[in-house]
N, C-alpha and C positions, 0 to 999 in steps of 0.2 A: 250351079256354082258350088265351089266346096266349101266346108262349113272350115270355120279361120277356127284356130285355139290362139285365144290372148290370155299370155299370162297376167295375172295380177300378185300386185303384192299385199294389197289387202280390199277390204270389206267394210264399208258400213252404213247407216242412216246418213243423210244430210244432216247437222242440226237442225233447221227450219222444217225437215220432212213431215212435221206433225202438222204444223202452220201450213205449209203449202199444200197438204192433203186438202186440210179443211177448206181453204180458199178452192181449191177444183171439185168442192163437192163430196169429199169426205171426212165427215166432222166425226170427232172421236167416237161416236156409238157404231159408224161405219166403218173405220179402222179396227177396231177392235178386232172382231172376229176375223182380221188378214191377219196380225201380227204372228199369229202362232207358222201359217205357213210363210211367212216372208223371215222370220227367224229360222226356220229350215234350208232355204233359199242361201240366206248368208254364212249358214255352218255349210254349208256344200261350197260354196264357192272358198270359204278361206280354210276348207279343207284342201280342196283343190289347186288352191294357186290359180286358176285358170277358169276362163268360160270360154265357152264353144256360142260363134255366130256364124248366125242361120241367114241367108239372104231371100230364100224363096219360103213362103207359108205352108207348103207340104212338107218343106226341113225340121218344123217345128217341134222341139221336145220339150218336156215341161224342165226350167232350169237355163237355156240355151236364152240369150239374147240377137234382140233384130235391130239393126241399123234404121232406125228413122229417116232418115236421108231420103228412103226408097219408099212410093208406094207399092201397094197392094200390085200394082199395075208394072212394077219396077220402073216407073218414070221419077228422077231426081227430081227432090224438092228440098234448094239449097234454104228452105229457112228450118227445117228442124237436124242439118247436118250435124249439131254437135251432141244428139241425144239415140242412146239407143231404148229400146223398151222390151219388157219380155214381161208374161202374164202371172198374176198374182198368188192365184190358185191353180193346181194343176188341170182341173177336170171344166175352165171354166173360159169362158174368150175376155173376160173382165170381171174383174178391174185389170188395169194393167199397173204395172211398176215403172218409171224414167228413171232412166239409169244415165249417168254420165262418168267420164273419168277425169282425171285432176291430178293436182300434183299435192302431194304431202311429205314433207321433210325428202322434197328432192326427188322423189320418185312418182313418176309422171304414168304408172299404173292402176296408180288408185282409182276403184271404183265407189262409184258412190248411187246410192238410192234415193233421186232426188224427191219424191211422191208417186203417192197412186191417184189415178184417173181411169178415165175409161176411153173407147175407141172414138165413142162421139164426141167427149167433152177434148179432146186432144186434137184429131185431125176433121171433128166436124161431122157431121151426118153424112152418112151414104149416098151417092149420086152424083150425079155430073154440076152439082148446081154450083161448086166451091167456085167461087172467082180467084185471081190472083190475089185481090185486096183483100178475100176474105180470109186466107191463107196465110196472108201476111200478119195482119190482124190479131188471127188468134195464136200466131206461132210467138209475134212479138207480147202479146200478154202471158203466155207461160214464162216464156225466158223472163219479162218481169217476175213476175210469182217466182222462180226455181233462184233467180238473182237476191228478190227480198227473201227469202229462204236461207241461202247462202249467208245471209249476214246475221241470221236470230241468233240469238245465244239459246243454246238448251235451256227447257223451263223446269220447275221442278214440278212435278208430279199432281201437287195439291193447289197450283195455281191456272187458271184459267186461261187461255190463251189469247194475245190478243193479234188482231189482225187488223191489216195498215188497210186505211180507210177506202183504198181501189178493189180492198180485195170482195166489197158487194157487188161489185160489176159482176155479170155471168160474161166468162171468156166468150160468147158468142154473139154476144153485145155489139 
């Protein structure tokens, strides 16, 4: 398939994205050492106006995002339809980034970075063993997590984060 260019009109963090990191297993000491390339990531794209999606994993370039929709196997799976994800580091298959788009002041290209995870804690361990409920399961506890996220107010720097009391559950619970 060919790779899409969608323009955007802009770029940025979720506010919750620190909070929802930590709830999928990346608490500030693991963040940390992404920030520097995933601030690279965001001056490319709002230099750009635009990101390029990939639909097949041999399409893949560091920067380019993939339609979650699809797996690996390109078989639909309408429960992560509304998230795409592209990887965090260039040289690296994870962490990865969930990216989704939104509307702000009217324009409905905004991109947004709603946390970082990884391939297991996101669609699950490798293999044929995912059931439909298990799929269901864990796609409905991110869109929890990226929804409580959506509503945090940015923290200030010197205050510790807190996190709403489901977020001890591990997504694969």
């Amino acid at each position: 398939m060919p790779i899409i260019k969608k323009r955007i009109s802009g770029v940025d963090l979720r506010s919750g994205f620190h909070l929802t990191s930590q709830a999928l297993g990346y608490p500030p000491g693991k963040q940390a050492p992404l920030m520097a390339d995933i601030a690279a990531l965001i001056a490319k794209w709002r230099n750009d106006l635009e990101v390029e999606i990939y639909t097949e994993n041999y399409e893949f370039q560091y920067g380019w995002i993939k339609s979650s929709r699809f797996n690996a196997a390109g078989e639909e799976s309408e429960h992560y339809a509304t998230y795409f994800h592209t990887r965090a580091k260039p040289n690296a298959n994870d962490p990865l980034l969930i990216i989704s788009f939104d509307s702000v002041a009217g324009q409905y290209d905004f991109m947004f970075i709603e946390t970082i995870t990884d391939h297991k804690m996101y669609f699950g361990p490798p293999g044929a063993g995912k059931t439909k409920a298990h799929v269901e399961r864990r796609s409905f506890d991110l869109k929890r997590r990226i929804e409580n996220g959506k509503r945090a107010k940015p923290q200030a720097s010197s205050q510790s984060p807190e996190v709403d009391k489901d977020d001890d559950i591990p997504p694969n619970e």
